[in-house]
VEXDREN-2710 file (C-alpha; in Angstrom, 1 decimal):
% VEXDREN-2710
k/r/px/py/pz
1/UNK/90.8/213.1/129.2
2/UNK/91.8/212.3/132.8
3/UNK/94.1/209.5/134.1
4/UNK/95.3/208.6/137.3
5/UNK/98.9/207.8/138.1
6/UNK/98.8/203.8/138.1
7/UNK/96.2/202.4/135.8
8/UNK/95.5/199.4/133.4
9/UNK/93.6/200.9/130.2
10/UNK/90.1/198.7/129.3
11/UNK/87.4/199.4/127.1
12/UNK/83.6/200.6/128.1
13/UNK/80.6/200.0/125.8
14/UNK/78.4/203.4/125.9
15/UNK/74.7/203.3/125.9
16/UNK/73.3/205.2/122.9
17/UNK/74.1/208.3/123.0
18/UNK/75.4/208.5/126.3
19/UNK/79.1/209.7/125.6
20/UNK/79.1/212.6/127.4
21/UNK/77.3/211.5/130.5
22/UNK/79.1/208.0/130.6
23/UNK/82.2/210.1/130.6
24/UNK/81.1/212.7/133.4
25/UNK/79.6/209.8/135.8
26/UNK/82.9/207.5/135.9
27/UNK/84.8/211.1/136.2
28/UNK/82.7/211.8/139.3
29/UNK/83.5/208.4/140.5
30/UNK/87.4/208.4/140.1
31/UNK/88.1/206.4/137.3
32/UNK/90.5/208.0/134.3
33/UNK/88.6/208.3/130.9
34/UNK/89.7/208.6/127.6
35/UNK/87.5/209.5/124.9
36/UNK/89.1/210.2/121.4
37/UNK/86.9/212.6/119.3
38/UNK/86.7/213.6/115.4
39/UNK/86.2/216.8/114.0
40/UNK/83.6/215.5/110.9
41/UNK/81.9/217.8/108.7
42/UNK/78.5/216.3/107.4
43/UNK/75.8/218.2/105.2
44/UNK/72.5/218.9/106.7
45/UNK/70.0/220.1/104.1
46/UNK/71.9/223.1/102.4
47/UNK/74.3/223.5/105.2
48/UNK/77.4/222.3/106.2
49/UNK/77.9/221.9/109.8
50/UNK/81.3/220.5/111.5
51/UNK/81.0/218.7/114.6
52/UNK/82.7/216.8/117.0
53/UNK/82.0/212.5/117.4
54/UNK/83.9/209.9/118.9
55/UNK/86.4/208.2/117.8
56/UNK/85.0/204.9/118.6
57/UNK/81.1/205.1/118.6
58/UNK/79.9/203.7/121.2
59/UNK/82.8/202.8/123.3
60/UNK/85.7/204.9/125.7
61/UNK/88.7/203.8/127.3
62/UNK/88.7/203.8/131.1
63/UNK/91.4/203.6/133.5
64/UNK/91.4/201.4/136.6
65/UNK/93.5/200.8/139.0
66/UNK/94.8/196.9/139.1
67/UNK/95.0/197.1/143.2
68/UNK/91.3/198.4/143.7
69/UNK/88.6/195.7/142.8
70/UNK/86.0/198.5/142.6
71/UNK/85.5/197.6/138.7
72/UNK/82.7/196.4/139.0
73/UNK/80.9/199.9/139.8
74/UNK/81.6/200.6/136.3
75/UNK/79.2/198.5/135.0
76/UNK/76.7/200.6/137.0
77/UNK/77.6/203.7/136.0
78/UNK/75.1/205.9/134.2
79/UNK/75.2/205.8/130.6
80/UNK/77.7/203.2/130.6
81/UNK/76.1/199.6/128.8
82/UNK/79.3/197.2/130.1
83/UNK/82.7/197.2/130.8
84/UNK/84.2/194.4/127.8
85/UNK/85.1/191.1/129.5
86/UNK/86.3/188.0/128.2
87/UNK/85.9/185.7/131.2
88/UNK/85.7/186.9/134.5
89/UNK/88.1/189.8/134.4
90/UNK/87.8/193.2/132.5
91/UNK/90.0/192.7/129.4
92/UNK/93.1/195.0/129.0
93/UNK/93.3/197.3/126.3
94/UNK/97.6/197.4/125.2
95/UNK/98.6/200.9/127.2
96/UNK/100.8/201.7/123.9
97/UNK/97.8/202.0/121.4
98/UNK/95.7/204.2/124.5
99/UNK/99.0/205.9/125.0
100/UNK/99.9/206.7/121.0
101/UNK/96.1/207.7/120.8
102/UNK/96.7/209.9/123.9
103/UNK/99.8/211.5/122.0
104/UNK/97.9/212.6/118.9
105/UNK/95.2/214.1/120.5
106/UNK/94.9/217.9/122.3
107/UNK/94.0/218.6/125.7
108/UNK/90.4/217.9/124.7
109/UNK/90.4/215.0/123.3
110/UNK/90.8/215.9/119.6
111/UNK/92.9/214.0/116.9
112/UNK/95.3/215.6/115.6
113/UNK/96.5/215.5/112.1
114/UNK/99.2/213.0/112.1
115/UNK/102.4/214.5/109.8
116/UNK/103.8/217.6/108.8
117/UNK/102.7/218.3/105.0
118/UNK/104.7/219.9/102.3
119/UNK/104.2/221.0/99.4
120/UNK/103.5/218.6/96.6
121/UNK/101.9/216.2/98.7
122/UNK/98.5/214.5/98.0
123/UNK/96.4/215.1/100.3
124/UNK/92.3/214.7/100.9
125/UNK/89.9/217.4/102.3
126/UNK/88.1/216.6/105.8
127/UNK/85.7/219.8/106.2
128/UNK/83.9/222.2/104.3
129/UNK/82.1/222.2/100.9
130/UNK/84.6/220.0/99.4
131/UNK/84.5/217.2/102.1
132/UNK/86.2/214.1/100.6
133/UNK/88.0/216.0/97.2
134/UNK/91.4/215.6/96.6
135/UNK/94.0/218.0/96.3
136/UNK/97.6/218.4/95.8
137/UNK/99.3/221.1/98.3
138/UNK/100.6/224.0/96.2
139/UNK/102.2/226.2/98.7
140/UNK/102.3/226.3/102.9
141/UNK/102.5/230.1/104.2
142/UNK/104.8/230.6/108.0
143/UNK/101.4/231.0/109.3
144/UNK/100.0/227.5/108.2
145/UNK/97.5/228.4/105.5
146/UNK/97.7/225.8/103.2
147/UNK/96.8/225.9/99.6
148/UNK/96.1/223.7/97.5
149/UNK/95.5/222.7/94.2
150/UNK/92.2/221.0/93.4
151/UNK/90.6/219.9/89.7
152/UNK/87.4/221.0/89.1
153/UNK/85.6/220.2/86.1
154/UNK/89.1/220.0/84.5
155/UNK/90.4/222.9/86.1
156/UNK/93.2/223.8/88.3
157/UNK/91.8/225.7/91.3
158/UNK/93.5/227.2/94.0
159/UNK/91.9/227.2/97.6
160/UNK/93.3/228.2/100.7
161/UNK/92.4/225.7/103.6
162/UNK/93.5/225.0/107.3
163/UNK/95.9/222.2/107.6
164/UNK/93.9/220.5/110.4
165/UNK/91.0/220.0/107.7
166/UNK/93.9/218.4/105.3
167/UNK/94.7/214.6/105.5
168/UNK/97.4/212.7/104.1
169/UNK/96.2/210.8/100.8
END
């Protein structure tokens, strides 16, 4: 995540696949980019296996400077499909929503959970074996293991779980 110090925020459609390069090539070229990404955890045969997408497949936000007419060049960017146009003009993406999404993510350009949980709170798990079970949060420990309460088979059972693999029900 790169941004220069006066720029308009507009969306890029990616070629397949092409995040990483798309995002590399307008780097190299001087525009700012802004890629959210997701940790997901999806099961591949017996495995689990946590990785990172985008936010928005197939799409980033890149900055350009309004006094430069060099846009264009972004259209011919490697790995980069288009820059979204309605007319003949790039179309502006609201610098709020790229600047809340800039807020909540790290220095990588991870989300970040968005709240503070507590105990007693529902809450739905994002990685691991138990991808998409809900839970209730039982305790939270001064160094931010979380556990929580989950029903199994008509059981309480009591699992201890980072809170960035937590989200708010």
């Amino acid at each position: 995540m790169t941004t220069k110090a006066r720029t308009t925020w507009h969306l890029v459609q990616l070629k397949p696949n092409s995040a990483r390069i798309a995002e590399r090539n307008l780097l190299r070229q001087g525009f700012g980019v802004f890629l959210p990404r997701i940790e997901e955890t999806l099961r591949r045969g017996q495995q689990f296996v946590t990785e990172q997408r985008p936010l928005f497949p197939g799409y980033a936000f890149v900055g350009l400077d309004p006094a430069n007419p060099n846009w264009r060049s972004v259209n011919g960017t490697l790995g980069v499909s288009r820059l979204v146009s309605f007319g003949a003009a790039p179309a502006q993406v609201p610098d709020d929503l790229v600047l809340g999404l800039m807020a909540r993510c790290d220095g990588d350009g991870l989300l970040q959970p968005e709240a503070e949980l507590q105990p007693g709170d529902t809450v739905v798990l994002t990685h691991g074996p138990f991808t998409d079970f809900i839970a209730t949060i039982d305790r939270i420990t001064p160094d931010r293991r979380v556990w929580v309460l989950l029903d199994l088979m008509g059981q309480q059972v009591r699992l201890k779980a980072d809170a960035s693999h937590l989200a708010a029900v």
